[in-house]
C-alpha positions in Angstrom: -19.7 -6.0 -4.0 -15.7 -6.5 -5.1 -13.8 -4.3 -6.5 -10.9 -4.9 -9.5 -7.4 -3.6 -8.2 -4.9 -2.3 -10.7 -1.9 -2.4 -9.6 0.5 0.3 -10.5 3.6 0.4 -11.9 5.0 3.0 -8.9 3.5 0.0 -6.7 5.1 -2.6 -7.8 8.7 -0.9 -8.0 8.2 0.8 -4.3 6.4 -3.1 -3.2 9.8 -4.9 -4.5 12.4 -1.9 -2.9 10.4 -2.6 0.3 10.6 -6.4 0.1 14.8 -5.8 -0.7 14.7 -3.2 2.2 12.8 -5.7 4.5 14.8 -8.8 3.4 18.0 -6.8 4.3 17.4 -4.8 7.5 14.8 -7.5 9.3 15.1 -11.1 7.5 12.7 -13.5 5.5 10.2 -13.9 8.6 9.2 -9.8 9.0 9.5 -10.2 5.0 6.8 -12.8 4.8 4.7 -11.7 7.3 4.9 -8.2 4.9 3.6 -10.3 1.9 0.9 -11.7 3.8 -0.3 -8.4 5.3 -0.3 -6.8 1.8 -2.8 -10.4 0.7 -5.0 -9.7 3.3 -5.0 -5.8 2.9 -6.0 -6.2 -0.8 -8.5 -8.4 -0.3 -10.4 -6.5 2.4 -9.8 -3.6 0.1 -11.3 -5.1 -2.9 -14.6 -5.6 -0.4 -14.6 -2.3 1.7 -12.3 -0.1 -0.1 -13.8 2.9 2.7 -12.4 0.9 5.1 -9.2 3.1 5.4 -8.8 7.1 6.0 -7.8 9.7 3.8 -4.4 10.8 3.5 -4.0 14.2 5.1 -3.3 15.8 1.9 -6.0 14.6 -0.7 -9.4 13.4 0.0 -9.0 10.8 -2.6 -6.5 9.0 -1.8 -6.3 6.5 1.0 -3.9 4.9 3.6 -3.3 2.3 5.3 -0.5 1.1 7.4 0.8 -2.4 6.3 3.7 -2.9 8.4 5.2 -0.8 11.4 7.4 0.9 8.8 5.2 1.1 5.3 2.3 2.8 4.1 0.0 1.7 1.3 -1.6 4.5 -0.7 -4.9 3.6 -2.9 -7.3 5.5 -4.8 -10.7 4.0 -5.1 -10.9 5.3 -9.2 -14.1 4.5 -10.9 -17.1 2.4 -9.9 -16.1 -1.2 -8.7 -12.2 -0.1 -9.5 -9.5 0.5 -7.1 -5.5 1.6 -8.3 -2.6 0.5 -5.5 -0.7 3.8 -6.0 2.7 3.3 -4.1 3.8 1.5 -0.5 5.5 4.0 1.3 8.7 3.8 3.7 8.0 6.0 6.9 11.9 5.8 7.4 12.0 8.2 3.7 11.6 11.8 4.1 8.5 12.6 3.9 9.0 15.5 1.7 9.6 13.4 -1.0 6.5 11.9 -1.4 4.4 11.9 -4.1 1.1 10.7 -5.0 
């Protein structure tokens, strides 16, 4: 069974400050290799969503590490629906972050 993947609005603003961050610090090749990673991460999401673990500090909301330095949080929100919630930099203080 697939599942339909919603992308947020946080995802896609925190997706393109990655990209700029990415482009920047580590050049088009890490930056394409980021884009490709994120394909293949949503479409083995959209077939096993369970796939991933739980972030330490909800049980509904999963992880899963899409380059060295960012995080992908998703929420599996309904039956046969998933919501990208936010790609997270590790190099931001973790304080700040909010799901």
């Amino acid at each position: 069974m697939s599942y339909d993947l919603k992308i947020t609005l946080s995802a896609k603003k925190t997706f393109d400050q990655n990209l700029d961050y990415l482009k920047k610090e580590w050049g088009a090749k890490v930056t394409n290799e980021f884009i490709n990673r994120v394909e293949v991460v949503l479409n083995t999401i959209s077939e096993n969503p369970f796939l991933y673990p739980f972030h330490s500090t909800s049980k509904q909301i999963r992880r899963c590490v899409v380059h060295k330095r960012i995080i992908m949080f998703y929420r599996i929100s309904g039956k046969n629906k998933i919501s990208i919630l936010l790609f997270w930099n590790t190099y931001q203080n973790p304080d700040k972050l909010r799901l």
